[in-house]
OpenMM code with the backbone's topology and positions (N, CA, C; nanometers):
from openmm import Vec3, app, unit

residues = "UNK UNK UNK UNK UNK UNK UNK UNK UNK UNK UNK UNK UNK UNK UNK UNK UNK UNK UNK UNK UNK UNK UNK UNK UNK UNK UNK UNK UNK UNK UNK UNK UNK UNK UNK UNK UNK UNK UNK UNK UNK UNK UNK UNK UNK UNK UNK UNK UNK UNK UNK UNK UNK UNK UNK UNK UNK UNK UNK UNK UNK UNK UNK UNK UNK UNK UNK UNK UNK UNK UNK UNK UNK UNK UNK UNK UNK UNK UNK UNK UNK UNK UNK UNK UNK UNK UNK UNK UNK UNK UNK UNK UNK UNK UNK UNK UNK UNK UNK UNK UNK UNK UNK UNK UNK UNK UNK UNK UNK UNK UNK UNK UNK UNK UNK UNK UNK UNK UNK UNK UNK UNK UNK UNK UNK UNK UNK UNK UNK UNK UNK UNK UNK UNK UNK UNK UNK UNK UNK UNK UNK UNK UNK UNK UNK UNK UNK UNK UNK UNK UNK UNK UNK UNK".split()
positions = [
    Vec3(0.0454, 1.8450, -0.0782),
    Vec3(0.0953, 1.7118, -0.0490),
    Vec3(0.0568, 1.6730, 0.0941),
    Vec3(0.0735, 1.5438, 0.1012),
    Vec3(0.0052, 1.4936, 0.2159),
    Vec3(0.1580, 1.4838, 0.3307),
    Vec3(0.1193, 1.5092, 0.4899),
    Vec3(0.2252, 1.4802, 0.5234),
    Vec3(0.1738, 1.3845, 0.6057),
    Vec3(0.2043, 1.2508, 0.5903),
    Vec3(0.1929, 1.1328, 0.6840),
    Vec3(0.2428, 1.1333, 0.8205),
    Vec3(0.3602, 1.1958, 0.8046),
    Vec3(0.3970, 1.2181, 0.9845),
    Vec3(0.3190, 1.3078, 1.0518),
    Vec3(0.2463, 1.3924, 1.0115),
    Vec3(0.1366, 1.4420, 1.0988),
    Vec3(0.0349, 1.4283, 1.1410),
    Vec3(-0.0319, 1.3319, 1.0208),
    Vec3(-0.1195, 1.2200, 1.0312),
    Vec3(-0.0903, 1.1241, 1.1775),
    Vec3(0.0181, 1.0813, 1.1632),
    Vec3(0.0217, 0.9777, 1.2956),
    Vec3(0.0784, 1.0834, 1.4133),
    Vec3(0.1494, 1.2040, 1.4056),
    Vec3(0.1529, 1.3051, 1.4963),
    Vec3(-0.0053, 1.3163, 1.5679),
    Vec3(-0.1205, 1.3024, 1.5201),
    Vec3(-0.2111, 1.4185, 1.5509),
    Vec3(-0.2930, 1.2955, 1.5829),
    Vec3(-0.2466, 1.1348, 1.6037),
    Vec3(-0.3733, 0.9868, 1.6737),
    Vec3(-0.3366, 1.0786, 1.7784),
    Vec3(-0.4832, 1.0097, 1.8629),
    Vec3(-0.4943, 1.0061, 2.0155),
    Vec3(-0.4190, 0.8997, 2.0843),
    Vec3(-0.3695, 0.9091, 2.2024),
    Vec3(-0.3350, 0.7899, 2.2515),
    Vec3(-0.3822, 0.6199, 2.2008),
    Vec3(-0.5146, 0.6547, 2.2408),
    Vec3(-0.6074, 0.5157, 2.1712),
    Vec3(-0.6347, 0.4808, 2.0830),
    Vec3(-0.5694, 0.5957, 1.9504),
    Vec3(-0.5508, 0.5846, 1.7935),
    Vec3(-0.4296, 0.5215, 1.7850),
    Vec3(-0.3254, 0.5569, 1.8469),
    Vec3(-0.2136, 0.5133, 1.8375),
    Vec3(-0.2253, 0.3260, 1.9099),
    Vec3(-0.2637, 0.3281, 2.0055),
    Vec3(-0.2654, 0.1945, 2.0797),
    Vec3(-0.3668, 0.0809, 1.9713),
    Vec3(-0.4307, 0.1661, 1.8588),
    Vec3(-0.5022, 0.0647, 1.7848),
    Vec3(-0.3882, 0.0678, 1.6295),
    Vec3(-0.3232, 0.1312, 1.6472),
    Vec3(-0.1955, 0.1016, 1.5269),
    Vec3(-0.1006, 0.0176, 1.5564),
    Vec3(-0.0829, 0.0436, 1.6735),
    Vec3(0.0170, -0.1021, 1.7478),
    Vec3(-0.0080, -0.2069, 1.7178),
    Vec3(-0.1605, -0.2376, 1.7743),
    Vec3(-0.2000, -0.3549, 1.7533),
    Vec3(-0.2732, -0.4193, 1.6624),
    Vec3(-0.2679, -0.3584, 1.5208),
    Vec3(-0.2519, -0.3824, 1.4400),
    Vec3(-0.1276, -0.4274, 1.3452),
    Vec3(-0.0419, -0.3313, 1.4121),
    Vec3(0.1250, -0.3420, 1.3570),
    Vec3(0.1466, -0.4980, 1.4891),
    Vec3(0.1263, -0.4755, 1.5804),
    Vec3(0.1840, -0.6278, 1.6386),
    Vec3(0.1392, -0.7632, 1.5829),
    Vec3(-0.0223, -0.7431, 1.5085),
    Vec3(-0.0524, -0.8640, 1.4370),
    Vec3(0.0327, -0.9033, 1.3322),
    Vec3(0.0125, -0.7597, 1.2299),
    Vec3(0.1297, -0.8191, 1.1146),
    Vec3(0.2487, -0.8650, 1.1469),
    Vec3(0.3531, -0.8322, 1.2723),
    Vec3(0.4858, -0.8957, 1.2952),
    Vec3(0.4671, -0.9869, 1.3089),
    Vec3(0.3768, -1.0606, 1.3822),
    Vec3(0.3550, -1.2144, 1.3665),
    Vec3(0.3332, -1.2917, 1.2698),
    Vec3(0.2253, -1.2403, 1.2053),
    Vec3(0.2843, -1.2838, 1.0274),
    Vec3(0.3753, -1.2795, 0.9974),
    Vec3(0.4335, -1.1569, 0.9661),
    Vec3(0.5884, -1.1771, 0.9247),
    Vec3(0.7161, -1.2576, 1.0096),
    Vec3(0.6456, -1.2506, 1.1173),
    Vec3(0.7930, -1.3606, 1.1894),
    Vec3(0.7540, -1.5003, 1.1686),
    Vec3(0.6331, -1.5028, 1.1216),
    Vec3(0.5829, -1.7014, 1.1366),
    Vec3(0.6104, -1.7699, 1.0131),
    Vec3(0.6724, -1.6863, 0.9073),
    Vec3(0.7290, -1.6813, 0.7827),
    Vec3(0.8930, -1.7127, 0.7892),
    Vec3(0.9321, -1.7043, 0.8968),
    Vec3(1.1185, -1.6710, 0.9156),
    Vec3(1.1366, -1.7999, 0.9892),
    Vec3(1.2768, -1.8292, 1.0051),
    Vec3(1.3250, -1.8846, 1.0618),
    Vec3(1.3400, -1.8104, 1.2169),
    Vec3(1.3834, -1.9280, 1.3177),
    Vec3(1.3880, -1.8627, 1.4885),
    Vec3(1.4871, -1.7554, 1.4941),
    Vec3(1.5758, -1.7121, 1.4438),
    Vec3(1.6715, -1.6666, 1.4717),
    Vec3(1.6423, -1.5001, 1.3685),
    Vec3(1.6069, -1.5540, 1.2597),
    Vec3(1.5894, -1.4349, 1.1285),
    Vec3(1.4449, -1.3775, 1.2370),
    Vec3(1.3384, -1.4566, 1.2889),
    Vec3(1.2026, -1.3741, 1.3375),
    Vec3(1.2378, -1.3163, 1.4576),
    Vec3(1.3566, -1.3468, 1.5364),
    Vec3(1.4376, -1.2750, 1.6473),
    Vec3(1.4945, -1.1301, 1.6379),
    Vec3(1.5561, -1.0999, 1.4930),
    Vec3(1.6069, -0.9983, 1.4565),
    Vec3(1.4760, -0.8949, 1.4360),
    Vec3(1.3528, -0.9583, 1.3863),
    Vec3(1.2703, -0.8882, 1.3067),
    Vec3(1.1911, -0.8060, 1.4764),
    Vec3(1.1673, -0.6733, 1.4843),
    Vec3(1.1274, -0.6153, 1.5696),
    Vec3(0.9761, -0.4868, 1.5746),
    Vec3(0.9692, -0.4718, 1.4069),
    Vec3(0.9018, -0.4037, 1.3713),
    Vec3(0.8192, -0.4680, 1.2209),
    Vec3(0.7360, -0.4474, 1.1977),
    Vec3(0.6903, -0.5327, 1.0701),
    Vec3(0.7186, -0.4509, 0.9623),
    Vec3(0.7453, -0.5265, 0.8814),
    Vec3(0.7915, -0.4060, 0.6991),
    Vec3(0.6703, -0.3783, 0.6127),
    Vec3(0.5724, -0.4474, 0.6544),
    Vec3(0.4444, -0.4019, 0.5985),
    Vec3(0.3431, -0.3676, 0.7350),
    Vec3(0.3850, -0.2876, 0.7854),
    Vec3(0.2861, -0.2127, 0.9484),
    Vec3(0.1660, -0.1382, 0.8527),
    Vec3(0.1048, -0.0697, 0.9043),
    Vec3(0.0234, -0.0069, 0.9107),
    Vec3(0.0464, 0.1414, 0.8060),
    Vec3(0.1128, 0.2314, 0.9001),
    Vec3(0.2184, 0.3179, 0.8168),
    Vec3(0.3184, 0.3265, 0.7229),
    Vec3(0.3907, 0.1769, 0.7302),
    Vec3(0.4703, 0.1480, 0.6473),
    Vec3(0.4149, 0.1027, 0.5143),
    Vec3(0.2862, 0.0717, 0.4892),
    Vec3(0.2066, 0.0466, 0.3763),
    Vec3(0.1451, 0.1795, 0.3108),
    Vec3(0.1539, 0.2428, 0.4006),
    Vec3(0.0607, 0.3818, 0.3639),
    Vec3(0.2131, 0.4761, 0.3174),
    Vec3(0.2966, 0.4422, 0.3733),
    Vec3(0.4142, 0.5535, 0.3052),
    Vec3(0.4615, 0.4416, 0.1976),
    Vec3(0.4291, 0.3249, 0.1197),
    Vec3(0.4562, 0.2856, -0.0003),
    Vec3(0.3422, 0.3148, -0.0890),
    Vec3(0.2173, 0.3283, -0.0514),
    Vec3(0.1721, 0.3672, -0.1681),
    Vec3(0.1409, 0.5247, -0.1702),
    Vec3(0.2047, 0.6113, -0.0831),
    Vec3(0.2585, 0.7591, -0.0826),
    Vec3(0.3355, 0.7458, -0.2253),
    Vec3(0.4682, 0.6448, -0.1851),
    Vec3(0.5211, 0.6659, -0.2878),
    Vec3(0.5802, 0.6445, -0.4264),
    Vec3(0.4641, 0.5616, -0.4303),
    Vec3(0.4140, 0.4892, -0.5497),
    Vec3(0.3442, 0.5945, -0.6201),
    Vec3(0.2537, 0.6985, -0.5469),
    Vec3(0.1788, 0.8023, -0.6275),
    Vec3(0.2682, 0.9402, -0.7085),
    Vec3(0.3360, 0.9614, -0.5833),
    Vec3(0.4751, 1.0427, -0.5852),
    Vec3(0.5422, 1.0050, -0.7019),
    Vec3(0.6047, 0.8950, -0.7261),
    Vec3(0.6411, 0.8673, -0.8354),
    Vec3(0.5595, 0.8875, -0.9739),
    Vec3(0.4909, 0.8097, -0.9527),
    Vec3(0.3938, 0.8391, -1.1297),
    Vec3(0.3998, 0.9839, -1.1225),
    Vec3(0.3564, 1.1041, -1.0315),
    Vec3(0.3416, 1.2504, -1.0629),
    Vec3(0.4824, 1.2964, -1.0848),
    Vec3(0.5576, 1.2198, -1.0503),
    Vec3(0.6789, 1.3072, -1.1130),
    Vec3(0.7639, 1.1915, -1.2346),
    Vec3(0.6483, 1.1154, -1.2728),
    Vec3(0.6783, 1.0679, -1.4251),
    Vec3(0.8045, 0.9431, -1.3946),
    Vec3(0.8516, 0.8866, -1.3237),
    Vec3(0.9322, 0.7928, -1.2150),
    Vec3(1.0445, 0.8872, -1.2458),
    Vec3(1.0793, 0.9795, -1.2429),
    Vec3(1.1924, 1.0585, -1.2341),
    Vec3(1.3285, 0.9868, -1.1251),
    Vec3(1.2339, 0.9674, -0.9774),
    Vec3(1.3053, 0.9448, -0.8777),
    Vec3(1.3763, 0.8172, -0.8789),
    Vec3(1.3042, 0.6904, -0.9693),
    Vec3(1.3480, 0.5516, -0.9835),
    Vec3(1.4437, 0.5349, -1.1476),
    Vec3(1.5270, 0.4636, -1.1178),
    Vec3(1.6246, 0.4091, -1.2253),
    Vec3(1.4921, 0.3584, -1.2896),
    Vec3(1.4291, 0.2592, -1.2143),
    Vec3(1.3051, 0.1825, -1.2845),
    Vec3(1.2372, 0.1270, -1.1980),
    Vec3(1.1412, 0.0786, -1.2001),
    Vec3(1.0151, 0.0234, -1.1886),
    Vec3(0.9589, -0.0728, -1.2159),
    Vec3(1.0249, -0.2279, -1.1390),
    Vec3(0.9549, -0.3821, -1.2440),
    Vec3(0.7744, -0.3567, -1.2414),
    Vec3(0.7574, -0.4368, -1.2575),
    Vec3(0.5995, -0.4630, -1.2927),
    Vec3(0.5651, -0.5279, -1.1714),
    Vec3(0.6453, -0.6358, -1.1286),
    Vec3(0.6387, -0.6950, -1.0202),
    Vec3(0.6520, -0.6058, -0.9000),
    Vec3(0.7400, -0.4811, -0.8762),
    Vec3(0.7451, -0.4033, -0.7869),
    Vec3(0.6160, -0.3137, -0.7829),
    Vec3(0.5377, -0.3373, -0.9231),
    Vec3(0.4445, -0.2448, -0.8942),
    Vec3(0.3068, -0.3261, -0.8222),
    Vec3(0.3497, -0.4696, -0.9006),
    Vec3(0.2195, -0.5119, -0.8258),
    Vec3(0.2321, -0.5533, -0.6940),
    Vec3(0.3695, -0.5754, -0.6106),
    Vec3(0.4188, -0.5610, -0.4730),
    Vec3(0.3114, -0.4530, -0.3852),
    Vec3(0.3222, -0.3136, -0.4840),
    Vec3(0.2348, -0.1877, -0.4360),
    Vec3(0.1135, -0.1880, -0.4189),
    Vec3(0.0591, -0.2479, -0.5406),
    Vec3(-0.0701, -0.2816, -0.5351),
    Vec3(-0.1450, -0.3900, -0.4134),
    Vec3(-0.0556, -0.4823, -0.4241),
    Vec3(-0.0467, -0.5656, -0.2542),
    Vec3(-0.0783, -0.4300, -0.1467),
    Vec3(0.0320, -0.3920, -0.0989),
    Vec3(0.0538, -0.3044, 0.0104),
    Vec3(-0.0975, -0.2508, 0.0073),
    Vec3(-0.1576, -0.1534, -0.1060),
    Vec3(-0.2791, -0.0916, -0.0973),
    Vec3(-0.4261, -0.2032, -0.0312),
    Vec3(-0.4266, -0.3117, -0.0803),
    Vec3(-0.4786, -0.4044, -0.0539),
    Vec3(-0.4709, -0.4221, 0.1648),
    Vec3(-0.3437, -0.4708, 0.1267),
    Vec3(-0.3368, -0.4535, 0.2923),
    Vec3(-0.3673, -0.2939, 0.3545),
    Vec3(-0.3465, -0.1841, 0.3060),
    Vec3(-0.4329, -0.0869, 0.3861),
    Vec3(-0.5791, -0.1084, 0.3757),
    Vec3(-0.6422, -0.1643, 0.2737),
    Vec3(-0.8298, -0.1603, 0.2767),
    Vec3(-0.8081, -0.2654, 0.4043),
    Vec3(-0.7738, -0.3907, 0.4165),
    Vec3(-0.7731, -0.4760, 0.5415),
    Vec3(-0.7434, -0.3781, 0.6726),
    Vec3(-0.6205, -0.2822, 0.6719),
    Vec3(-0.6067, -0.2419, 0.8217),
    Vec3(-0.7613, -0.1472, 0.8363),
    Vec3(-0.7743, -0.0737, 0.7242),
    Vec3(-0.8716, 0.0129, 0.7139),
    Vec3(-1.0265, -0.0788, 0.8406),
    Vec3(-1.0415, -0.1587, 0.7571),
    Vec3(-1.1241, -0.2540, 0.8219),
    Vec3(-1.1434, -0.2645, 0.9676),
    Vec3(-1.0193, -0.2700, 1.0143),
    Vec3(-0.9987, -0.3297, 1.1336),
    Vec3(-1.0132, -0.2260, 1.2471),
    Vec3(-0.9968, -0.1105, 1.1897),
    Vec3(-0.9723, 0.0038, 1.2848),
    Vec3(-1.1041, 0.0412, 1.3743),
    Vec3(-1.0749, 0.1292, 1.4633),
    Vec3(-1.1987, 0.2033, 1.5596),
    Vec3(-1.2111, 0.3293, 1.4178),
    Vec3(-1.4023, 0.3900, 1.4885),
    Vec3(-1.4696, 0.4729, 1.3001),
    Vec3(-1.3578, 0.5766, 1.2870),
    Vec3(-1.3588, 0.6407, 1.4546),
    Vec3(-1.3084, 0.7523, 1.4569),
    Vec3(-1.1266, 0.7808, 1.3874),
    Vec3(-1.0437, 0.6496, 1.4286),
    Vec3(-0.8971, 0.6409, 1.3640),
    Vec3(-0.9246, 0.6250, 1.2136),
    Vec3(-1.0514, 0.5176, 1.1959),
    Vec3(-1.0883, 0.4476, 1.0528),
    Vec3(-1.1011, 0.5846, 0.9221),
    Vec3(-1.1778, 0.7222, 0.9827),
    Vec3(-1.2079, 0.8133, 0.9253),
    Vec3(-1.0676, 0.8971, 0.8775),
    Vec3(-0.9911, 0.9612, 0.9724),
    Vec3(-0.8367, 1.0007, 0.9476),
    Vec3(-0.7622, 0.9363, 0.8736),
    Vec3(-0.7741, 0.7980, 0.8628),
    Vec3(-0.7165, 0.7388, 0.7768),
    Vec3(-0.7602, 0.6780, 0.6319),
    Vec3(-0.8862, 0.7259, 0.6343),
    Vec3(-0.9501, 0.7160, 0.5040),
    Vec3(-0.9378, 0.8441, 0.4607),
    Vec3(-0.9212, 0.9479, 0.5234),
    Vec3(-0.9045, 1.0683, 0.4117),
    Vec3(-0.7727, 1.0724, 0.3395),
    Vec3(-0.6963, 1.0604, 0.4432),
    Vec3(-0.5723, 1.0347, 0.3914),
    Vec3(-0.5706, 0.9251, 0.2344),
    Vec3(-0.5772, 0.8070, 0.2790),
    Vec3(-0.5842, 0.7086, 0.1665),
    Vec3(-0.6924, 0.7512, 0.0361),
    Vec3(-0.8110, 0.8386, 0.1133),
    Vec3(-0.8312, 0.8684, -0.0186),
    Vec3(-0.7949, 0.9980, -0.1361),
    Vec3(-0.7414, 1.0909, -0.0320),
    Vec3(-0.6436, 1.1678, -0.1405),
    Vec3(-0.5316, 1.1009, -0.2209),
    Vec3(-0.4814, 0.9948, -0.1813),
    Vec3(-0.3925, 0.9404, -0.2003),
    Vec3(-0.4762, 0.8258, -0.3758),
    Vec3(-0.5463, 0.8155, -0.3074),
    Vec3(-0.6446, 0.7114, -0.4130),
    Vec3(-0.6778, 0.8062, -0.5068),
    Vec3(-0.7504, 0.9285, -0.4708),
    Vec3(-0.7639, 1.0150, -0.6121),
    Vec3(-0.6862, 1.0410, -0.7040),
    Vec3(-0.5090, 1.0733, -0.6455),
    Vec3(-0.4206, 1.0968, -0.7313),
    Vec3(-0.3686, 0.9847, -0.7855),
    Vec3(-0.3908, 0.8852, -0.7490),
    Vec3(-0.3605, 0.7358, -0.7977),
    Vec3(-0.4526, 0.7493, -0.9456),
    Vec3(-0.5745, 0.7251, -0.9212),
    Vec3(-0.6610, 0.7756, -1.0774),
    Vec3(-0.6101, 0.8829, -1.1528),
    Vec3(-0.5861, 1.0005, -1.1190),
    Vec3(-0.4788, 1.0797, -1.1843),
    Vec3(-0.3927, 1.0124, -1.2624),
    Vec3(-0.3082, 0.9571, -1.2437),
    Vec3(-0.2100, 0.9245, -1.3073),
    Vec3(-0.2063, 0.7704, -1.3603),
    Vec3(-0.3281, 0.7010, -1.3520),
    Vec3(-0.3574, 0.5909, -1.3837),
    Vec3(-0.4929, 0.5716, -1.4906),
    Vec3(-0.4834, 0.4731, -1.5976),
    Vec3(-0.5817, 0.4718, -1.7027),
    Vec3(-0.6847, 0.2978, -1.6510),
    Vec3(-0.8022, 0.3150, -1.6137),
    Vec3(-0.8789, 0.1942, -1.6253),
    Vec3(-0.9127, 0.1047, -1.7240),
    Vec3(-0.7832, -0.0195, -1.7664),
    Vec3(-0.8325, -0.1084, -1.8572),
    Vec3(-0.8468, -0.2331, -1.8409),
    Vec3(-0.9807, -0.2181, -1.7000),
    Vec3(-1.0058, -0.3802, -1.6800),
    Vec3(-0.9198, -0.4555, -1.6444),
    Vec3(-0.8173, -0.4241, -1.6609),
    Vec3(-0.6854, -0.4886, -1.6087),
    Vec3(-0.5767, -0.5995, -1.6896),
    Vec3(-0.6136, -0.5410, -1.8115),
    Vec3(-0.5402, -0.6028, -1.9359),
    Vec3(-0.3983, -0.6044, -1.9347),
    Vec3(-0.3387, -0.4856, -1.8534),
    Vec3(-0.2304, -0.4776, -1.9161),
    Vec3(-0.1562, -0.5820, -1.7537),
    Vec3(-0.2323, -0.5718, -1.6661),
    Vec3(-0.1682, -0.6384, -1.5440),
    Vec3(-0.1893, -0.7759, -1.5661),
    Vec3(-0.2944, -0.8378, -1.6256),
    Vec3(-0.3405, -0.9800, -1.6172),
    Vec3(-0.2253, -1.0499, -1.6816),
    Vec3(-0.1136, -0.9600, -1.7928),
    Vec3(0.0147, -1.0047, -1.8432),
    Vec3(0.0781, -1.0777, -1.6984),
    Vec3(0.1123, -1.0080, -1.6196),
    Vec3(0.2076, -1.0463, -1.5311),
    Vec3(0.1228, -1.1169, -1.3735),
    Vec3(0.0434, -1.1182, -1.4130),
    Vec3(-0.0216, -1.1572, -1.2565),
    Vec3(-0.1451, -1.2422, -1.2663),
    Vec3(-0.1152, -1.3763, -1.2236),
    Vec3(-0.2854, -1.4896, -1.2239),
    Vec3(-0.3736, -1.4247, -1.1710),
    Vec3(-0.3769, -1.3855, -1.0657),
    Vec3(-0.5346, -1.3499, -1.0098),
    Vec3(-0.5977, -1.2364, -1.1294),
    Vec3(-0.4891, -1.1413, -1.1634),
    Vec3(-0.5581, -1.0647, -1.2287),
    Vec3(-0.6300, -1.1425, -1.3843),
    Vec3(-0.5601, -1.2177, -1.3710),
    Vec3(-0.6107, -1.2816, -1.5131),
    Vec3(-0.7202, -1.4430, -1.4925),
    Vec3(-0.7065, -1.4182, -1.3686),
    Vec3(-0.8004, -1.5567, -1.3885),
    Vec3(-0.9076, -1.4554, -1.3201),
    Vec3(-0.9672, -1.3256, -1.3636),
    Vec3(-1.0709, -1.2390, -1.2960),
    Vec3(-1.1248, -1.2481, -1.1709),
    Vec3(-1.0401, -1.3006, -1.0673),
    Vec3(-1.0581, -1.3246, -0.9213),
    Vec3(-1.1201, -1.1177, -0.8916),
    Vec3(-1.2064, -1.1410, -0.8490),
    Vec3(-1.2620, -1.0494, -0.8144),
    Vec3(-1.1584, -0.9175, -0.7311),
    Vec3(-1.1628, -0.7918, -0.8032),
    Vec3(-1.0243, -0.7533, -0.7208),
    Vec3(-1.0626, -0.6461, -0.6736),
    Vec3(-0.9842, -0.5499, -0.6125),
    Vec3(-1.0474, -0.4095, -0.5608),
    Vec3(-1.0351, -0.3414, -0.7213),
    Vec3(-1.0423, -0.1872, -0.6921),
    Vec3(-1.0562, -0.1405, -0.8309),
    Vec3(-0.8745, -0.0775, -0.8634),
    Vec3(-0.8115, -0.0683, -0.7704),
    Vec3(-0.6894, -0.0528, -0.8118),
    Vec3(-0.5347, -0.1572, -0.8647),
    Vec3(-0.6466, -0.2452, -0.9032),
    Vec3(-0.6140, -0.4017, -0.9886),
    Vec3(-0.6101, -0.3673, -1.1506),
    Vec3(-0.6583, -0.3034, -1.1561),
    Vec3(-0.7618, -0.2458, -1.3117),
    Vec3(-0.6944, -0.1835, -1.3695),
    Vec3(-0.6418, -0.0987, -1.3055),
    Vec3(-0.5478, 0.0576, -1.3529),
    Vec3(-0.3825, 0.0212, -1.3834),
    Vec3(-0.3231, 0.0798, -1.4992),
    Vec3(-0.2178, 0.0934, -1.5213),
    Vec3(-0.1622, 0.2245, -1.5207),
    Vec3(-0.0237, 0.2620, -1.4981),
    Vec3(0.0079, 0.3865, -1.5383),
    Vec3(-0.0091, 0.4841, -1.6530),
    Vec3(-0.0501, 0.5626, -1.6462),
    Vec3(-0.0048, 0.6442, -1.7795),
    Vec3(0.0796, 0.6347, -1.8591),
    Vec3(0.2244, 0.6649, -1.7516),
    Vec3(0.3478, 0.6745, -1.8219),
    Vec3(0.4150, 0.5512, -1.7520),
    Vec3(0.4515, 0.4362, -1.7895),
    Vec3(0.5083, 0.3084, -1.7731),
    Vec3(0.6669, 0.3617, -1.7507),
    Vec3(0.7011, 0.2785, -1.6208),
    Vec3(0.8107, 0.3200, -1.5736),
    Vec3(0.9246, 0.2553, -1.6885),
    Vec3(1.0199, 0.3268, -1.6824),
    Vec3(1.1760, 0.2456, -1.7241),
    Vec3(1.1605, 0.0756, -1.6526),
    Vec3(1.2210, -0.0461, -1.6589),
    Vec3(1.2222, -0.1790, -1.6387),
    Vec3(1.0599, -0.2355, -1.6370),
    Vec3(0.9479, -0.1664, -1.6946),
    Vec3(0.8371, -0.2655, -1.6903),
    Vec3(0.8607, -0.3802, -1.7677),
] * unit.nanometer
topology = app.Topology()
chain = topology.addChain("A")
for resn in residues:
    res = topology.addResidue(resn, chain)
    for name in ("N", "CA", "C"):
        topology.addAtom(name, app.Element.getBySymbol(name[0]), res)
């Protein structure tokens, strides 16, 4: 298993100072969304950098242990996840090679076991619940994939 806190244990200073400021862009998104007072409270962003990468941790986590850990699982929460992954290929992007590389291994162990536990059907079974997927807006490839084992509340 992957441990993410060691992952961000083991940036360099200047790995870390390029997660910030990445995480300081998204708070601005997310505060330019709020009201003055609600974007006052907000201090850290809920979709940072790390905080995207430990949801689709445990989004994978789940399918391998069959959603054991969840009552359930909407469809909508899953495609929430599928978002989040999306926004890591963007931070991915943005990064210096050397942070860009550490954090692609990571994401891609994480991506392998995602195929593990996921079947490629073009994206039939998502285009149910989601326009882009169904109006074939061009998507990454983890648009495509459904679970194996479909959680309890899909």
């Amino acid at each position: 298993m992957l441990d993410l806190d060691d992952l961000l244990a083991g940036l360099t200073p200047k790995e870390r100072a390029a997660v910030e400021e990445l995480d300081a862009r998204r708070l601005e998104v997310e505060r330019s969304g709020l009201g003055p007072s609600a974007a006052a409270t907000l201090t850290a962003p809920l979709h940072g950098v790390f905080a995207r990468l430990r949801m689709w941790n445990g989004l994978v986590r789940d399918m391998e242990n069959l959603w054991a850990a969840r009552d359930h699982c909407s469809v909508h929460e899953y495609l929430h996840l599928l978002e989040a992954r999306d926004g890591i290929e963007r931070n991915s992007q943005r990064m210096p090679a050397r942070l860009r590389r550490k954090f692609e291994n990571v994401v891609g162990e994480l991506d392998r076991r995602f195929r593990e536990m996921t079947d490629d059907d073009g994206g039939a079974e998502l285009s149910r619940y989601s326009r882009k997927v169904a109006a074939g807006i061009e998507l990454s490839w983890w648009w495509t994939r459904k679970p194996k084992v479909l959680p309890a509340g899909w």
